[in-house]
N, C-alpha and C positions, 0 to 999 in steps of 0.2 A: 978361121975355125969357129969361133966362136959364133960371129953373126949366123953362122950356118947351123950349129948348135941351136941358138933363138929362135930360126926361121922352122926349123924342122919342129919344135916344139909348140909354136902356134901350129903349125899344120896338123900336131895329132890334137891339139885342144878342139880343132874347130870338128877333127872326125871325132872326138871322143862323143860331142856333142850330137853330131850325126847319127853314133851309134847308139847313145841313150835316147834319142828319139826314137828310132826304129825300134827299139826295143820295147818302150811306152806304147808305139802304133799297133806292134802285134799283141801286147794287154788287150789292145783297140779290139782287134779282130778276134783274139777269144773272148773278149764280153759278148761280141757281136754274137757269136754262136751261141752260145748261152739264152741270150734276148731273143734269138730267134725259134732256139725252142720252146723257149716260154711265151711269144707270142703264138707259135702255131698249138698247143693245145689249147689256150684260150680263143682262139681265134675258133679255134673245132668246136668246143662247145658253145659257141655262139651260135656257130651254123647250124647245131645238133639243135640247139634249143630255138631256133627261128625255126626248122623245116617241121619242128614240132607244134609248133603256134599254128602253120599252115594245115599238119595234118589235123589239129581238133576242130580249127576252123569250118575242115571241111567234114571231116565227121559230124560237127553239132545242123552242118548246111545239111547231112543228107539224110538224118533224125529229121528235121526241119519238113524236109518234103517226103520219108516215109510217111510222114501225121500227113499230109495234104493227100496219098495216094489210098491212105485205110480211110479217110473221111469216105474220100469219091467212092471207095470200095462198098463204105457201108451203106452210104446213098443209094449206089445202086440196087442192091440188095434191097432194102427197103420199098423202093418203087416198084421191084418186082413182084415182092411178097404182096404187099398192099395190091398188084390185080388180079395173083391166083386168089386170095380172098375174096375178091368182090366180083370176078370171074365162075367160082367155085358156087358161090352163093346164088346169081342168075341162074348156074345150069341146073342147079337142083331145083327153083322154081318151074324151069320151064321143063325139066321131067318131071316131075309134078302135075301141072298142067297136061302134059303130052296124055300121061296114063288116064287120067280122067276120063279124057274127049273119047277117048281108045273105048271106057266102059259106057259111058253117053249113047255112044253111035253102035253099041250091039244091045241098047236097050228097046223090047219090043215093044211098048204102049208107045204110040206116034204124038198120043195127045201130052204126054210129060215130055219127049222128044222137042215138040214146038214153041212149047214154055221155055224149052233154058237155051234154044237151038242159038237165039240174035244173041243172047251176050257172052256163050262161048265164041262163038265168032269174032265177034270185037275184043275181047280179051289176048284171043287167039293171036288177032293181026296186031294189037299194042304191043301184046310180047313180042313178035316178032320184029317190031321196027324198034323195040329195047336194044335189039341184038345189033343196030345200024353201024353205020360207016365207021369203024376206028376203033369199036370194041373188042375187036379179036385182033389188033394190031397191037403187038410191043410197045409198053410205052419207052422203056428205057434199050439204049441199046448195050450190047456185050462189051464193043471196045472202048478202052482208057485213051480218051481224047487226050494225051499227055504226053508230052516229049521234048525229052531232058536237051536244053541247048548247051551242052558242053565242050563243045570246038573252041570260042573264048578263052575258056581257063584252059585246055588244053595244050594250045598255043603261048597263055604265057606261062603253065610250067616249063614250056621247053625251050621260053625265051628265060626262064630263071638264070639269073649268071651273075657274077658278080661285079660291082661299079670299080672301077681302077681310079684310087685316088692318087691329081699329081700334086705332088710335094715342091711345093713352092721354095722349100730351101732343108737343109738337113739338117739333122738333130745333132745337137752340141756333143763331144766329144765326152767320153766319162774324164771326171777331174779326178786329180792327185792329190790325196791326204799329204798332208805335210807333218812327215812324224818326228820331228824337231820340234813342232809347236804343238802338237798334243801330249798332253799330260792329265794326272786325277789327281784328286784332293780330298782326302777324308771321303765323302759318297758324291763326289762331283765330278767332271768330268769336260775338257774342254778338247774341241777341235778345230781344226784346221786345215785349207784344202785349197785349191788354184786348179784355174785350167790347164791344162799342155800346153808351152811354150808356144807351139808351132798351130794352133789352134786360133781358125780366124771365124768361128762361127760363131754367129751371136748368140748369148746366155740371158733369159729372162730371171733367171732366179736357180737357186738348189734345194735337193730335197737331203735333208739329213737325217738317217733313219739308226735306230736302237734295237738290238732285239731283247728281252724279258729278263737280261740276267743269269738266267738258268737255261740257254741252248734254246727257248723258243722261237716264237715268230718275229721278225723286225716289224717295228711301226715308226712312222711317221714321227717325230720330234721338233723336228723344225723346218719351215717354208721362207727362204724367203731370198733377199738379194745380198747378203753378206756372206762372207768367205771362212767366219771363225763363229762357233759357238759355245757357250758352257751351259752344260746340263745340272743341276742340281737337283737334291732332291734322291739318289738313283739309292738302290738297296745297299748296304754297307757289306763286305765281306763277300761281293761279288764280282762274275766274270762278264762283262758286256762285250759285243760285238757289235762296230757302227760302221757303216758305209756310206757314201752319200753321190747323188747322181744331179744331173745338171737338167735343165729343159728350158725351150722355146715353145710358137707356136705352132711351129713345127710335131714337139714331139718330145721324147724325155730320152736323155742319155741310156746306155748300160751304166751299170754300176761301178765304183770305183773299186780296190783294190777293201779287201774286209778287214778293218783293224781289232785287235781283242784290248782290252782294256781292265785293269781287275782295281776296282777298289776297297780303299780300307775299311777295317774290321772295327765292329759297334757293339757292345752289348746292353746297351742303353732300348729295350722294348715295350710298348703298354698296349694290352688288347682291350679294345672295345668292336660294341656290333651299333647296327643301325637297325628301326623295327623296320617291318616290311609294312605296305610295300614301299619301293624307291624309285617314284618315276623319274626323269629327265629329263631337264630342258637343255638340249645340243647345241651348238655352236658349231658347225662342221669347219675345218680345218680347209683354206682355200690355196691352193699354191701361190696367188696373188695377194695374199694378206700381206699385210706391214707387220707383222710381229717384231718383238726385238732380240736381238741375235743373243742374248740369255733369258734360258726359259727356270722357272721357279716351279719344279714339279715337288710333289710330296711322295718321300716312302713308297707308300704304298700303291701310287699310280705313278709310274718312270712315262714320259713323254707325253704328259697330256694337261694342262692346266686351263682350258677353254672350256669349262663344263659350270654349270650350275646344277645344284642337289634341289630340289625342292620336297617340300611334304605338306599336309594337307594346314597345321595351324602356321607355319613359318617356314623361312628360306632358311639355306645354310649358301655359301659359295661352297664347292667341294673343296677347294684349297683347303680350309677351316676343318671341314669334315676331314680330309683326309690326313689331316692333323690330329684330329683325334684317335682314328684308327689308327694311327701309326702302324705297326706288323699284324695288326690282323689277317691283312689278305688285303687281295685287289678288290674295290669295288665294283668298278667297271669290268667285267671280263673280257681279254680280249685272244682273238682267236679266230681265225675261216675254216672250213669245212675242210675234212682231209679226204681227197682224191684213192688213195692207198689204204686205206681199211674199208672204205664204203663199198657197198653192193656195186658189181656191174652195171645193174639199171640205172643206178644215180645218175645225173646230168648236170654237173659243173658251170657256171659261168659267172662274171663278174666277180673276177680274181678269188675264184671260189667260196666267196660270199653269199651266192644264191645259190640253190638247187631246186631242181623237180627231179623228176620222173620216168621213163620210160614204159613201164610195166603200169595194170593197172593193179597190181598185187603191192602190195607194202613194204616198203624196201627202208633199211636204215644206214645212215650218216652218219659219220661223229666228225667232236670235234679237232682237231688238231694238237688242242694242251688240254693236260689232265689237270685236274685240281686232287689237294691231297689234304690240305689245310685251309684256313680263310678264308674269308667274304667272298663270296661270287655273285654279278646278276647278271644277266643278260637279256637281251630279248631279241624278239623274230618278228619279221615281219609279212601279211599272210598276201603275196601277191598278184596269186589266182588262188579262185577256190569254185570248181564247179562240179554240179551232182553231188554234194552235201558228202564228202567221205569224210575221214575219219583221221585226219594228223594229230601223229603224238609227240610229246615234247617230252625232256628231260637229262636225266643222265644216266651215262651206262659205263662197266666195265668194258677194256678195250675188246673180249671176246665174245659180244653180246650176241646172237643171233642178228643178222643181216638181213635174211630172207622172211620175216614176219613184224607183226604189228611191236612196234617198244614196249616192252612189259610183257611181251608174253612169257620170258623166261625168267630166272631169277637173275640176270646181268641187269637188269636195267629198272629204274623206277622211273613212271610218265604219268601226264594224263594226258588224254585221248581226249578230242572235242569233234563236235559233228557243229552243223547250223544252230542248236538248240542248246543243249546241254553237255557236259564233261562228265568223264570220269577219272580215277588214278589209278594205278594196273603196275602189280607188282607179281613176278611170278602167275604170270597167268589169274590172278584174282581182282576181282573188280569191285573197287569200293568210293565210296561217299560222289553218289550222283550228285549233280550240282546245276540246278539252272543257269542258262548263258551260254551261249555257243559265237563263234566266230564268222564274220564273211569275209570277203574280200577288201583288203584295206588296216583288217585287224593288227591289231599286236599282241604278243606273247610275251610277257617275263616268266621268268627264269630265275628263284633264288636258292641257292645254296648256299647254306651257311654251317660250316665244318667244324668253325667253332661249337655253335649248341646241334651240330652234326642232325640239321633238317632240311627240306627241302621245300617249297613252297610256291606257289605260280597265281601268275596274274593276267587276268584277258582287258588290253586297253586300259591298262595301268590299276584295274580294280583286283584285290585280290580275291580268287577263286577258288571257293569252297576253304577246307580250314588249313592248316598244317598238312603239308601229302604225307609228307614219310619224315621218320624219324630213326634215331641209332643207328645214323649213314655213317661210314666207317672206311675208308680206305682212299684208293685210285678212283675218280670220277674223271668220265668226258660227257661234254655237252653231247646231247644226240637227239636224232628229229628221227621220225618214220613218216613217208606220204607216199603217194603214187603219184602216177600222172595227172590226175585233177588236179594238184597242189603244188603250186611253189613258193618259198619261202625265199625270205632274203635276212640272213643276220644284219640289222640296224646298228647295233653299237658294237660289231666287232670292226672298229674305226684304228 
């Protein structure tokens, strides 16, 4: 009885085991679903935004050879005018001439008749051989020696298709937080996580990601090849959510299962600001880095400590600086473009990082997190800009007008820059023009500061024109307006 007892009791360990796997595999299969619709919209607005590259391409190509068809237009034209003129100008001498001879030859004294008789003659016949071979021939002709070779492109629009890439090996399985070894600490925060038992695909490294504390966007925290990290540094008295996914070169996991996290409560805060402006020198976060699997973030920036502050007489590290700041706000802004309030026309890509255009009308964007309090900067970066329009930058209430230029309503405060010059535009009113304008390549900041509740912008790190606006007061989102000439890329929403 008993060995039978034992034996039946490993046989349900080893199914129990079987069945918590299958259970872990279908997690599998709904991430999978998940990841795969979040790759097919981004994947769309790739295609949106390449079939678009091709359509300006080919619009700036057929500008290109309209100018080459009104040239030859206006040539022609010209050639012709120039011989009804000099065409015009012969016929009235040689009527001229004609009427003369006409009154000459009904003149009755013979003896003035023989006086002028030999050099109307001779005058007579040079005019006439004036008139010789090719003078009364077209010099130009009607038709437009011109024609469009478009069988080429033709053919390879319709060879456009897409490449099938093969995948050499599959992407590692999403890992399992291990919620026995995750715990917080005053405003810290440690995790921990493993592959799936039954998981034989190889793992380069994990991404372990944070979102903001307060329900926003996850970012990025830690890159690297260890399986625990602690986070320090995070807001006190708040609710985090962290996930974390796996990758080769293959390709990156779905995400793991969402853990929330709340740590403890502080009343320990000191506000300071920083003057404007604040440029950056970045360190981009590489999934390959060595980093160490505890990151020393400060307060005020949760998941970031790879940044240098600099200014024009001295350095700061930010670490230091954002030591100072302590609850001011974030300095860094960070945040992508939201898909769900923006205009129709907007065009999404690079995990909504980037937008253009569709329309050539002026369409606006926000940004995903409002500011209400604190230090905010940002910037943009200007990635096409053709035919000199007119992108505006700033911030706006979440119900700002969508279908016009930023600023024309009272939701939003911007300035507007062309090639040349700026303006800032509030409620449809246009104030303190500003030498300086942007090309392709440019940068845009973006400062907000809630605390002395101003706003202020800068083009390629110089600040532009004086203080925009002032006694800003509430809910702000980042927000851009541009057409299809312009696309932008937010730079430091990292």
């Amino acid at each position: 009885f008993f060995p039978l007892q034992s034996q039946l009791s490993q046989a349900l360990n080893g199914l129990s085991d079987r069945a918590k796997e299958a259970k872990e595999f279908l997690v599998q299969l709904r991430n999978m679903v998940q990841q795969i619709q979040e790759n097919s919209v981004e994947f769309e607005a790739c295609l949106v935004a390449q079939c678009d590259a091709l359509i300006d391409a080919l619009n700036r190509r057929k500008a290109q050879l309209l100018s080459r068809v009104n040239k030859e237009h206006e040539h022609k034209l010209k050639v012709v005018r120039d011989q009804i003129s000099h065409c015009t100008v012969k016929l009235r001498q040689t009527t001229g001439l004609m009427e003369y001879c006409l009154e000459v030859i009904k003149e009755n004294d013979p003896s003035g008749f023989l006086q002028i008789s030999d050099a109307l003659i001779r005058r007579v016949h040079l005019t006439e051989d004036q008139w010789g071979k090719g003078t009364l021939t077209p010099r130009m002709t009607t038709d437009f020696d011109l024609n469009l070779d478009n069988a080429p492109l033709l053919q390879s629009i319709h060879q456009l298709d897409f490449v099938q890439m093969k995948v050499s090996s599959p992407v590692p399985a999403p890992p399992i937080l291990q919620l026995e070894e995750c715990c917080t600490h005053n405003n810290s925060a440690t995790l921990s996580w493993k592959q799936p038992p039954l998981s034989t695909v190889q793992v380069e490294g994990y991404i372990l990601e944070l979102d903001d504390g307060n329900g926003g966007q996850f970012r990025e925290v830690y890159v690297g090849k260890e399986t625990m990290c602690t986070v320090d540094g995070l807001h006190f008295n708040s609710t985090y959510s962290a996930r974390v996914k796996a990758f080769n070169k293959t390709g990156v996991s779905p995400y793991s299962k969402t853990l929330v996290l709340q740590t403890s409560e502080d009343t320990q805060s000191e506000e300071q600001t920083l003057p404007f402006p604040v440029p950056l020198e970045r360190s981009q976060l590489r999934r390959m880095s060595p980093f160490s699997s505890t990151l020393n973030l400060q307060p005020s920036f949760p998941g970031r400590s790879y940044f240098e502050l600099r200014s024009s007489a001295h350095q700061l590290s930010l670490h230091s600086s954002l030591q100072s700041l302590n609850s001011a706000g974030e300095l860094i802004a960070w945040f992508s473009f939201d898909p769900a309030s923006a205009h129709a026309d907007i065009i999404f890509s690079n995990d909504n990082l980037t937008v253009t255009c569709n329309s050539y009308d002026d369409r606006v964007v926000l940004g995903k997190t409002g500011f209400s309090k604190g230090l905010h900067y940002w910037e943009l970066s200007i990635d096409r800009y053709d035919n000199h329009p007119d992108p505006a930058f700033g911030v706006a209430r979440i119900d700002v007008l969508k279908d016009a230029m930023l600023g024309k309503d009272d939701k939003a405060w911007a300035m507007y820059v062309d090639n040349n010059r700026s303006w800032f535009m509030h409620n449809n009113s246009h104030t303190n023009r500003t030498e300086g304008g942007i090309t392709k390549g440019a940068t845009v900041g973006v400062l907000l500061d809630l605390t002395r509740r101003t706003l202020t912008f800068s083009i390629n790190e110089d600040q532009q024109g004086p203080v925009a606006f002032e006694n800003l007061e509430g809910l702000f989102f980042p927000a851009v307006s541009l057409n299809r000439n312009v696309q932008v890329r937010a730079s430091t929403m990292l």
